[in-house]
SEDO-558882 format. One line per field, with one value per residue: x, y, z of N, C-alpha, C in turn. Coordinates in steps of 0.2 Angstrom, whole numbers, m for minus. Layout:
% SEDO-558882
nx <- (X | ...) $
ny <- (Y | ...) $
nz <- (Z | ...) $
cax <- (X | ...) $
cay <- (Y | ...) $
caz <- (Z | ...) $
cx <- (X | ...) $
cy <- (Y | ...) $
cz <- (Z | ...) $
//
This chain:
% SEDO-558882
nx <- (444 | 443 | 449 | 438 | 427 | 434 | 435 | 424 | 417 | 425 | 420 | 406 | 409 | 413 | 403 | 394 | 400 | 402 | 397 | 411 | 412 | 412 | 424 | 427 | 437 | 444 | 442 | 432 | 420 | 422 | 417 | 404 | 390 | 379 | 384 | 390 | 387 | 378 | 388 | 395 | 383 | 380 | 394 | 395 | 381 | 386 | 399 | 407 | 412 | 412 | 421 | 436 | 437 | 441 | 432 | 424 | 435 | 441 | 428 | 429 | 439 | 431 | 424 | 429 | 433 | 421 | 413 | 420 | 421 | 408 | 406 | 414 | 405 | 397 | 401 | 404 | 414) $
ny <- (124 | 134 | 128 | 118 | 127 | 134 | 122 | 119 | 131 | 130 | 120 | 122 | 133 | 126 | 118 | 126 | 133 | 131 | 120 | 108 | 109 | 92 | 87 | 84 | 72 | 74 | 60 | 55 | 64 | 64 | 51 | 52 | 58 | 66 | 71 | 80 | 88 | 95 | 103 | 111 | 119 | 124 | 133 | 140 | 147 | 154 | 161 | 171 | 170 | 155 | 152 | 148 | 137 | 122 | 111 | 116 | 121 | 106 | 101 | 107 | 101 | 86 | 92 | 95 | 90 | 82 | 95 | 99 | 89 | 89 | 100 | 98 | 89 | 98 | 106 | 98 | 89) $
nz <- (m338 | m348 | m361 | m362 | m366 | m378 | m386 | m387 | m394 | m404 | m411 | m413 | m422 | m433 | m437 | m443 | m455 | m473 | m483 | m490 | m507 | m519 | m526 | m542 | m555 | m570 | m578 | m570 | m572 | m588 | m588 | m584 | m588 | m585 | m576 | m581 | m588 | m578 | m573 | m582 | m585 | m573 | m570 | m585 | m581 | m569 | m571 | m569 | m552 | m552 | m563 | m560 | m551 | m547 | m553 | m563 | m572 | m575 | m579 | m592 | m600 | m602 | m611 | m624 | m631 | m639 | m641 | m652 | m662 | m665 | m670 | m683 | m690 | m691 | m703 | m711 | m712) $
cax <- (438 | 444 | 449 | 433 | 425 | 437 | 433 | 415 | 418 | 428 | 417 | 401 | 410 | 414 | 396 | 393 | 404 | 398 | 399 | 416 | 409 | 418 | 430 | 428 | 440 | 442 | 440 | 424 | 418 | 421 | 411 | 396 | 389 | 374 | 387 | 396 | 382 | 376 | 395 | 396 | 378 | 382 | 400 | 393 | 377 | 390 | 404 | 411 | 412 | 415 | 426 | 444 | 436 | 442 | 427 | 423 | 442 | 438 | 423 | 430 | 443 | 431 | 417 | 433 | 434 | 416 | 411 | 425 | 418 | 400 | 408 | 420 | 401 | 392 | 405 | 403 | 420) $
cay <- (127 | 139 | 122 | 116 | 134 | 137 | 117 | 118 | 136 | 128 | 113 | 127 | 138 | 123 | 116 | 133 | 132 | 131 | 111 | 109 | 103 | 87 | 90 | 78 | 73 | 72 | 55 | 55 | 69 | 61 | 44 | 54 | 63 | 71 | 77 | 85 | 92 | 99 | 107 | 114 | 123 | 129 | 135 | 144 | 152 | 157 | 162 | 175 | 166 | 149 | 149 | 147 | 132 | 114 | 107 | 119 | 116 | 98 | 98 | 109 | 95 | 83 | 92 | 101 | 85 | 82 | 100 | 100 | 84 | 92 | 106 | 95 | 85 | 101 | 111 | 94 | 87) $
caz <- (m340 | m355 | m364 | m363 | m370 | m384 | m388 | m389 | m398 | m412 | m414 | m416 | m429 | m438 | m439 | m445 | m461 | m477 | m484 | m496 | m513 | m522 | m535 | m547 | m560 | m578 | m582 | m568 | m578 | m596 | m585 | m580 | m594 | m582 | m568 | m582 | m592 | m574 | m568 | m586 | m585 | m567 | m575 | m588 | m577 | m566 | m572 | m562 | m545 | m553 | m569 | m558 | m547 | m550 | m558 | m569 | m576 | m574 | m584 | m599 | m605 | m606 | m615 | m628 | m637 | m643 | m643 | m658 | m667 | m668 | m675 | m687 | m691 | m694 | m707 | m715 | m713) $
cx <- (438 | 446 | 445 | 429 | 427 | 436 | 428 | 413 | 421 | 422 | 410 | 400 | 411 | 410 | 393 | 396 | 402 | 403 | 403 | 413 | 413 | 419 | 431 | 433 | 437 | 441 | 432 | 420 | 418 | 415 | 403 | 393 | 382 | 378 | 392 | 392 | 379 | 381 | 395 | 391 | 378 | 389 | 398 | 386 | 382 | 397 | 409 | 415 | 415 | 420 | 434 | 440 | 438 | 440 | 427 | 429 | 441 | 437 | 426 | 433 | 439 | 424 | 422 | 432 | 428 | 414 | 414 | 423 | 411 | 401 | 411 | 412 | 396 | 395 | 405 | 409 | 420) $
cy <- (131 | 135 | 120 | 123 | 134 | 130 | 116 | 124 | 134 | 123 | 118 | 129 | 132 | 120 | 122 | 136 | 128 | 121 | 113 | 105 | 100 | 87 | 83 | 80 | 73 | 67 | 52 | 59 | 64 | 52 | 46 | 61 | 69 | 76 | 82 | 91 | 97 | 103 | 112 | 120 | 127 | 133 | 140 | 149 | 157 | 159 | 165 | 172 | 159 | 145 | 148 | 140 | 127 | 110 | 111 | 116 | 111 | 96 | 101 | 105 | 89 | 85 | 95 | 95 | 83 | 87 | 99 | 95 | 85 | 96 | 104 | 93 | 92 | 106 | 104 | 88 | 80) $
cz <- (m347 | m362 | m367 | m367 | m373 | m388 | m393 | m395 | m405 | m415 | m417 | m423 | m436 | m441 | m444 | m453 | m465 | m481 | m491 | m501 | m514 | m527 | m539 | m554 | m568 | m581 | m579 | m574 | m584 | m594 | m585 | m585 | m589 | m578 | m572 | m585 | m586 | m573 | m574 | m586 | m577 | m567 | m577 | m585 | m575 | m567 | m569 | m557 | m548 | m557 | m567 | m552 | m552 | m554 | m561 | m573 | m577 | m579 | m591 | m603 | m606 | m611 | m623 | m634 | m643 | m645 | m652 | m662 | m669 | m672 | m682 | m694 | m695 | m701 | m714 | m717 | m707) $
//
């Protein structure tokens, strides 16, 4: 009987438990300009809470390379 109780008590608490996001990589990211342009903007809103998370990391390398070609384009080079 206590089996069945501790059972039913695991499967509750785990329904219970907050949904684990998906960790997209770098070359996804550098694929999906919207999911990166969105992880980036929820990143930077949040920064606090978010900036040691996977995606955010993720998303920084593939936004580092164009960021740096806007720049290269606007100095006139």
């Amino acid at each position: 009987m206590r089996w069945i109780v501790s059972t039913a008590a695991v499967f509750l608490l785990s329904a219970c438990s907050p949904e684990k996001e998906n960790v997209y990589t770098v070359d996804e990211l550098t694929a999906d300009e919207v999911q990166l342009a969105k992880i980036i903007g929820e990143c930077r809103n949040n920064s606090g809470e978010l900036h040691n998370t996977p995606n955010c990391g993720n998303a920084e390398a593939p936004d580092g390379k164009p960021r740096l070609e806007r720049m290269r384009k606007s100095l006139g080079g």
